[in-house]
VOGU-3710 file (C-alpha; in Angstrom, 3 decimals, decimal comma):
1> xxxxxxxxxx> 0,000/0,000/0,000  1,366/3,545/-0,990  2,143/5,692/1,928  3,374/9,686/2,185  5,388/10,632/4,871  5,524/15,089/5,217  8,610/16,243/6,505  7,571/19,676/8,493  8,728/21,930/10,206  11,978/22,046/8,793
11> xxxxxxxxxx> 12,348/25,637/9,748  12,977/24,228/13,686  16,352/23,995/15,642  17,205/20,634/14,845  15,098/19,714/11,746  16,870/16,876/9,915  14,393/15,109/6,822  17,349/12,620/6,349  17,107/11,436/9,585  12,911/10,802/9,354
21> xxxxxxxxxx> 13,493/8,790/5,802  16,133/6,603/7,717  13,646/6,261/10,380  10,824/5,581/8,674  12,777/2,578/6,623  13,851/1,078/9,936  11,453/1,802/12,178  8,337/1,223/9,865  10,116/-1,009/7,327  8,962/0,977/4,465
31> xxxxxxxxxx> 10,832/1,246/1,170  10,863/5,345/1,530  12,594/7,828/-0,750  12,580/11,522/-0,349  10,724/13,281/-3,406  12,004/17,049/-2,429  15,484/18,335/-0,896  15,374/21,200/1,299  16,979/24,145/0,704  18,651/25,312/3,672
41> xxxxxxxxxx> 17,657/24,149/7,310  15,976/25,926/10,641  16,191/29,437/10,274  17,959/29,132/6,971  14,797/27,550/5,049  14,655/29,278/1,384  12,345/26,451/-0,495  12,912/23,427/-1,628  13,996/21,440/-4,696  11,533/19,198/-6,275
51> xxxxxxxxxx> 13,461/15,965/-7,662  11,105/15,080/-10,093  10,922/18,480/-12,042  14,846/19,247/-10,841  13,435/22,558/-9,987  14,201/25,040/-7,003  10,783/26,203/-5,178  11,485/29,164/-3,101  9,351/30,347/-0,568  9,062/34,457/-0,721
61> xxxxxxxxxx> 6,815/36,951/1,401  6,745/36,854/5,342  5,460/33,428/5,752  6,480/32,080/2,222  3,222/32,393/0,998  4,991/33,629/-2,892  6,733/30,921/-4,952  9,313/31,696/-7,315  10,755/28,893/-9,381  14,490/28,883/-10,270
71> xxxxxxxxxx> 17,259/26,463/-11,457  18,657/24,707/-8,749  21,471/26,621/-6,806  24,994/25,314/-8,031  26,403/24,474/-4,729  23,126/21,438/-4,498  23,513/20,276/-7,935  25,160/17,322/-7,348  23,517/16,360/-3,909  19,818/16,840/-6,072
81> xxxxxxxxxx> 21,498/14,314/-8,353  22,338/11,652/-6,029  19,035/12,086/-4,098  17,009/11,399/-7,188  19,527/8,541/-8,310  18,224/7,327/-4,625  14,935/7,872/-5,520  14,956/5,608/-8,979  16,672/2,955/-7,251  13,900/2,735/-4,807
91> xxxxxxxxxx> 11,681/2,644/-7,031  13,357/0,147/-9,293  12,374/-2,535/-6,192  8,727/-2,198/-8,126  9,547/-1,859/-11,267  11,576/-2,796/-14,275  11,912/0,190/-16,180  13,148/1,725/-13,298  15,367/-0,737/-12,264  16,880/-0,143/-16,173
101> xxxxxxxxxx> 17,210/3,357/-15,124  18,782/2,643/-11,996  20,887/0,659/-13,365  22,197/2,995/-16,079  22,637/5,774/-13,254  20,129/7,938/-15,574  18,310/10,614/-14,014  16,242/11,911/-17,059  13,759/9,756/-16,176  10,390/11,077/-17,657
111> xxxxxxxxxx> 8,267/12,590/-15,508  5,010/10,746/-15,919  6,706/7,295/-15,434  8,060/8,080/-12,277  4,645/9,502/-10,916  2,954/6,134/-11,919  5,930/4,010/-10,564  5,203/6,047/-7,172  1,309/5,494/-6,836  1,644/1,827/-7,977
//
């Protein structure tokens, strides 16, 4: 059964998503991937990147209620790359194509086929 997990309050002292994916695969024994990155942490929160689009969301006005979409920042680049390699080789437990993916440590993985690989 397809779960979501939401990461919040990443804005806190202390806020670390890396450490709720690891506990959710150990704890809960679920096959969890993380489908954004932050960028920043606590009081250094700007937005976030979204691994599936590669795209930087940052959050704008006094309680980030603007979005403005950008390129990812240079200094994540590689980090976004690796976390959506992670991502395909999760997925690629239920699913061949993505296990061919995977496998070829490709990352332009269409869109659409990852979003049905994730609600199947």
């Amino acid at each position: 059964m397809p779960r979501l997990i939401f990461v919040n309050k990443l804005d806190r002292m202390g806020a670390d998503p890396w450490a709720c994916i690891e506990a959710a695969r150990a704890r809960l024994d679920l096959n969890a991937a993380a489908v954004q990155v932050n960028i920043g942490i606590e009081n250094g929160l700007e937005g976030v990147v979204d691994l599936l689009t590669m795209k930087a969301f940052y959050f704008k006005g006094d309680n980030g209620e603007f979005i403005e979409i950008k390129d990812i920042p240079e200094d994540m680049v590689d980090f976004c790359k690796e976390k959506k390699l992670e991502l395909i080789g999760t997925l690629a437990d239920n699913d061949e194509q993505m296990e061919e993916y995977y496998l070829e440590e490709n990352i332009d993985v269409p869109i659409d086929e990852i979003k049905k690989v994730i609600r199947k």
